[in-house]
N, C-alpha and C positions, 0 to 999 in steps of 0.2 A: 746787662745781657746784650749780646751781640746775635742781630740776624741777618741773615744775607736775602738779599732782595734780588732777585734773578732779572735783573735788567741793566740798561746800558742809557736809560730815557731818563735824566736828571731835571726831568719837569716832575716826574710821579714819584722820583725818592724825595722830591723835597716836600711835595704836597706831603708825600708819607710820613718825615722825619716831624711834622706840625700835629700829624694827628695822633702820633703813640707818646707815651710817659717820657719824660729826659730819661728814663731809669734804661731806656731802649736803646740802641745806640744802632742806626739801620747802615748797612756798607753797600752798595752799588756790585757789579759785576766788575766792573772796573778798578773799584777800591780792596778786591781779592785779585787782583793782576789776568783776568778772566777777558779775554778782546775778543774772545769768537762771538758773530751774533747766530745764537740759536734760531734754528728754523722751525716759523709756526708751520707746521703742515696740516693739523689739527681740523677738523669739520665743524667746531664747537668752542665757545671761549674755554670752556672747562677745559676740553683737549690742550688747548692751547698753554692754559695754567700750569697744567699736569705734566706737560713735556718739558718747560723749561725748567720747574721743580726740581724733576727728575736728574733732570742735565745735571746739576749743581750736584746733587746728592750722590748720584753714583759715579762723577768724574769727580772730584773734591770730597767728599764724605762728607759734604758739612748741614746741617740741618738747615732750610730753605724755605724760602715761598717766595713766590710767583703768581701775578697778578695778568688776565686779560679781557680788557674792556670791549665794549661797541657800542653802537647807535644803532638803535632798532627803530626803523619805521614803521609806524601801523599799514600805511595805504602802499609801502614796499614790501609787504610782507616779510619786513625783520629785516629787510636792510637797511644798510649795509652790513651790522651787525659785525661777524668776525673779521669779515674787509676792511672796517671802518680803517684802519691806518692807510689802507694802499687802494681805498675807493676810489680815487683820482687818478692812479698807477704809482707803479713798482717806486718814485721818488717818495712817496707819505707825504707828502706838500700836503699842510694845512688849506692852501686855498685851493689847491686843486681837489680836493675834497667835499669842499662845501659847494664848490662852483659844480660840481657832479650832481650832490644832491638837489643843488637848486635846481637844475634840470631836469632833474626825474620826479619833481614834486612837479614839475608845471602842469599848471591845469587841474593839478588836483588839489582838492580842498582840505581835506584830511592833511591835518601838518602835526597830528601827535606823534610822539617820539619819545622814548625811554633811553635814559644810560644803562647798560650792566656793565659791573663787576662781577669777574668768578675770581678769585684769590684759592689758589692749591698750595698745601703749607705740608713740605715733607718733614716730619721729626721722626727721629727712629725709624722704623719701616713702615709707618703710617702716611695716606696719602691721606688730606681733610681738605673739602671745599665750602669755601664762604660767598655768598650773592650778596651783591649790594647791588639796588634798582631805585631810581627815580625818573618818574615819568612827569614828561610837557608838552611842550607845544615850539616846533621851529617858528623861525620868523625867514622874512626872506630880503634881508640887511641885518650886517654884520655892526653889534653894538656891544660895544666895551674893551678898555686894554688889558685886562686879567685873564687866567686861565690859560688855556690851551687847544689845538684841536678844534673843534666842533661849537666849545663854549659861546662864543658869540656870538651861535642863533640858535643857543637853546634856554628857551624860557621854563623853569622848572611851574610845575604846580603850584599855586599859592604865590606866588611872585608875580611880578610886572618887569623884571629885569631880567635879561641871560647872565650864565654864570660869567662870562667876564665882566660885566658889569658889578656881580653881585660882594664880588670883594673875597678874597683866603676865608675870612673868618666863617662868615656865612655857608660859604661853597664845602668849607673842610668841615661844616656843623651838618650840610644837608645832601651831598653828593652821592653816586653809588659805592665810588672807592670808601667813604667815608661809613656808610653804613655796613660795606663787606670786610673795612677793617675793622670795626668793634665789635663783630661777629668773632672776628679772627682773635681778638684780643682777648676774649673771654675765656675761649679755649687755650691762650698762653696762659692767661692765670691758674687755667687747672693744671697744666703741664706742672707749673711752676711749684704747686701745692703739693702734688703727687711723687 
C-alpha cells in the first residue's frame, strides 16, 4: 500500500517510514513531483493537518495525510505550539527556536512542556484526526546528536535524557508522532478490512 504523506520535511518521513509495516510504502510530496510548499495559515495544528490533506486530495485525487506538530508550554500558555517551526522567525532555524524559548522561559520555573501531534488522514471524502501527546520537562542546555527540532531540551516523562539523546528506537516507541500514528494505523487496518 502506498500513501502520500503531505510534506516536503525528510526528517518526519523518515521518523514515519520506521514506524508503519514494510507492507507501507510512505512517498513524500516531493516523491509525487509536488514542489509547492502549502501554506499553514491555520489557528490550530488540526487546521493545519486538514489543509495540507486537503491540498493533496483535491489538487492530485489522491488519498493523504498530513501531520502538524508543536511545543506546548505550560507557563507559555501553549506556546509556542502551532508556531513552533517559525518560533524564532520566518527561517525555522532550529536554534533560533530554542534560543527564543530559552528566553521566554527566563525566570520562570515551570519548564513543563508537551509534543502534540494532530495527523488529518483524507481517504475517500472522509476527513479523520489522530493526537499524539507526550509530556516533560525542557532543560535549558541543549543534549544529544538525535532527533530534531526541539529534541534536545525536551526531557519526556519517565526518562532522565532528551529525545536526542534518547535514541530512534526509544523516541519512535514513545513520541507524540509515534502515538498519533498508531492511532492512525488502526483506522488503516479498518479501511483495509472494509
Amino acid at each position: 500500500m502506498k500513501l502520500i504523506f503531505a510534506t516536503h520535511n525528510q526528517h518526519k518521513v523518515e521518523e514515519l517510514k520506521k514506524l508503519v509495516p514494510t507492507s507501507i510504502s510512505i512517498l513524500s510530496l516531493t516523491d509525487i513531483n509536488c514542489h509547492e510548499d502549502i501554506e499553514e495559515t491555520g489557528a490550530t495544528l488540526e487546521e493545519n493537518a486538514e489543509i495540507k490533506a486537503n491540498f493533496i486530495k483535491y489538487k492530485y485525487g489522491l488519498n493523504c495525510f498530513a501531520d502538524d506538530s508543536g511545543l506546548e508550554i505550560e507557563s507559555l500558555n501553549g506556546a509556542p505550539g502551532v508556531y513552533s517551526a517559525r518560533y524564532g522567525g520566518e527561517g525555522k532555524n532550529s536554534e533560533d527556536n530554542i534560543q527564543k524559548v530559552w528566553k521566554e522561559l527566563k525566570g520562570k520555573s515551570n519548564t513543563k512542556a508537551q509534543f502534540r501531534t494532530v495527523i488529518a488522514s483524507s481517504f475517500g471524502n472522509k476527513i479523520k484526526l489522530f493526537e499524539g501527546i507526550v509530556k516533560g520537562n525542557l532543560i535549558f542546555d541543549k543534549r544529544g546528536k538525535g532527533g530534531f527540532g526541539y529534541d534536545p531540551i525536551f526531557i519526556p516523562e519517565g526518562f532522565a535524557k532528551t529525545f536526542a539523546e534518547l535514541g530512534d528506537v526509544v523516541k519512535n516507541r514513545i513520541s507524540h508522532r509515534a502515538i498519533a500514528t498508531q492511532h492512525f494505523l488502526k483506522e488503516l487496518n479498518q479501511l483495509k478490512k472494509s
